[in-house]
C-alpha positions as CSV (number, residue, x, y, z in Angstrom):
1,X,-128.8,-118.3,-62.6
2,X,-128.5,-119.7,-66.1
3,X,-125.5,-117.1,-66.8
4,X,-123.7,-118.3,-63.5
5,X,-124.1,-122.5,-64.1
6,X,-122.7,-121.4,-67.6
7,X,-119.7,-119.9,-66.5
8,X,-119.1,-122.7,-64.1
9,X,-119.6,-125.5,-66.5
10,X,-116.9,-122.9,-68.9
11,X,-115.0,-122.7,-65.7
12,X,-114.3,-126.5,-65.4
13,X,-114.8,-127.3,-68.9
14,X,-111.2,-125.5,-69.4
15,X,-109.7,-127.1,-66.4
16,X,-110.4,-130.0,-68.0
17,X,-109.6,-129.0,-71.2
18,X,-105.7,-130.5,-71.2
19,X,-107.4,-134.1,-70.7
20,X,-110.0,-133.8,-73.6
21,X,-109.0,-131.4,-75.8
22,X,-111.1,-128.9,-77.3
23,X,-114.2,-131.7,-77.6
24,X,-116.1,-130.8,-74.4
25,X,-119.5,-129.0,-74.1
26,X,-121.3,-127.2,-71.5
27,X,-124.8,-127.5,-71.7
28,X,-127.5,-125.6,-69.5
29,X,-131.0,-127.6,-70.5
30,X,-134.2,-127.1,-69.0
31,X,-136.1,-130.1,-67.2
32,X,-135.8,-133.4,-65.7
33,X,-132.4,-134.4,-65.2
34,X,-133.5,-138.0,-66.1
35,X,-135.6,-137.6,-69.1
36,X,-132.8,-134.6,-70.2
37,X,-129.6,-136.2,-69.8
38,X,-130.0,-139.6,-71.5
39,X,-132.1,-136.9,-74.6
40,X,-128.8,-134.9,-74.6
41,X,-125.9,-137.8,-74.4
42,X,-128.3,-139.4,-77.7
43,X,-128.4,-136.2,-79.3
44,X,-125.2,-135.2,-79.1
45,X,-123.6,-139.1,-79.1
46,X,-121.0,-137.7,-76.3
47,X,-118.2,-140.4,-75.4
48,X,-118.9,-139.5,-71.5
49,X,-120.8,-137.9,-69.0
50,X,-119.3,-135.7,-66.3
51,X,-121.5,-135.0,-63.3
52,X,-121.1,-133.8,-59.7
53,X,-122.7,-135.3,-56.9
54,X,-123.3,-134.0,-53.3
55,X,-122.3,-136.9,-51.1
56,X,-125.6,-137.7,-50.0
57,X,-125.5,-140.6,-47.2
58,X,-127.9,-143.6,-48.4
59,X,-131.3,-142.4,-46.3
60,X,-130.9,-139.3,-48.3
61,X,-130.2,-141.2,-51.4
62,X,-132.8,-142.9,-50.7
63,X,-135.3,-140.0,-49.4
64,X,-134.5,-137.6,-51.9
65,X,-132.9,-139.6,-54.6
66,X,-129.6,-138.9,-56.3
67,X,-129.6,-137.9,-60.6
68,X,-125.6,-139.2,-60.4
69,X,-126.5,-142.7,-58.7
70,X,-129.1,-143.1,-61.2
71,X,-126.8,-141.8,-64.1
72,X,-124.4,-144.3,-63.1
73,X,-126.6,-147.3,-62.4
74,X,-128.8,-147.1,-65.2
75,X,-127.6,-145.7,-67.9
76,X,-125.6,-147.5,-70.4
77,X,-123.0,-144.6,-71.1
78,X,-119.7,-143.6,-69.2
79,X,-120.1,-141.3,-66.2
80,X,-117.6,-139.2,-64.3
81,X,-118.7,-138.3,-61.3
């Protein structure tokens, strides 16, 4: 599983590539996305967070919550979703 979210993050890392250059990461970390992601963006003081999101309708959002919404709305760096 690891191996296969690291080639996809590889994947669209180089179609993203002519945008950003050569200054993109892929990262694969292990736990909370919202105790890990703000840890990583400090860490690694990245300019901007790219994220995907599944199109969750808002009683899903707000049954099951949504790591981009909250990425979004409450953190204090860029996001691309």
């Amino acid at each position: 599983v690891l191996d296969s979210l690291r080639a996809k993050g590889e994947h669209l890392r180089a179609r993203l590539s002519p945008l950003v250059g050569e200054r993109s990461e892929v990262r694969v970390e292990d736990g909370y996305p919202e105790e890990v992601i703000p840890l990583v963006m400090a860490q690694t003081h990245a300019d901007l967070l790219v994220i995907g999101a599944r199109g969750h309708g808002w009683l899903d959002r707000l049954t099951l919550g949504s790591v981009s919404f909250q990425q979004v709305v409450g953190e204090s760096y860029p996001v691309l979703v």
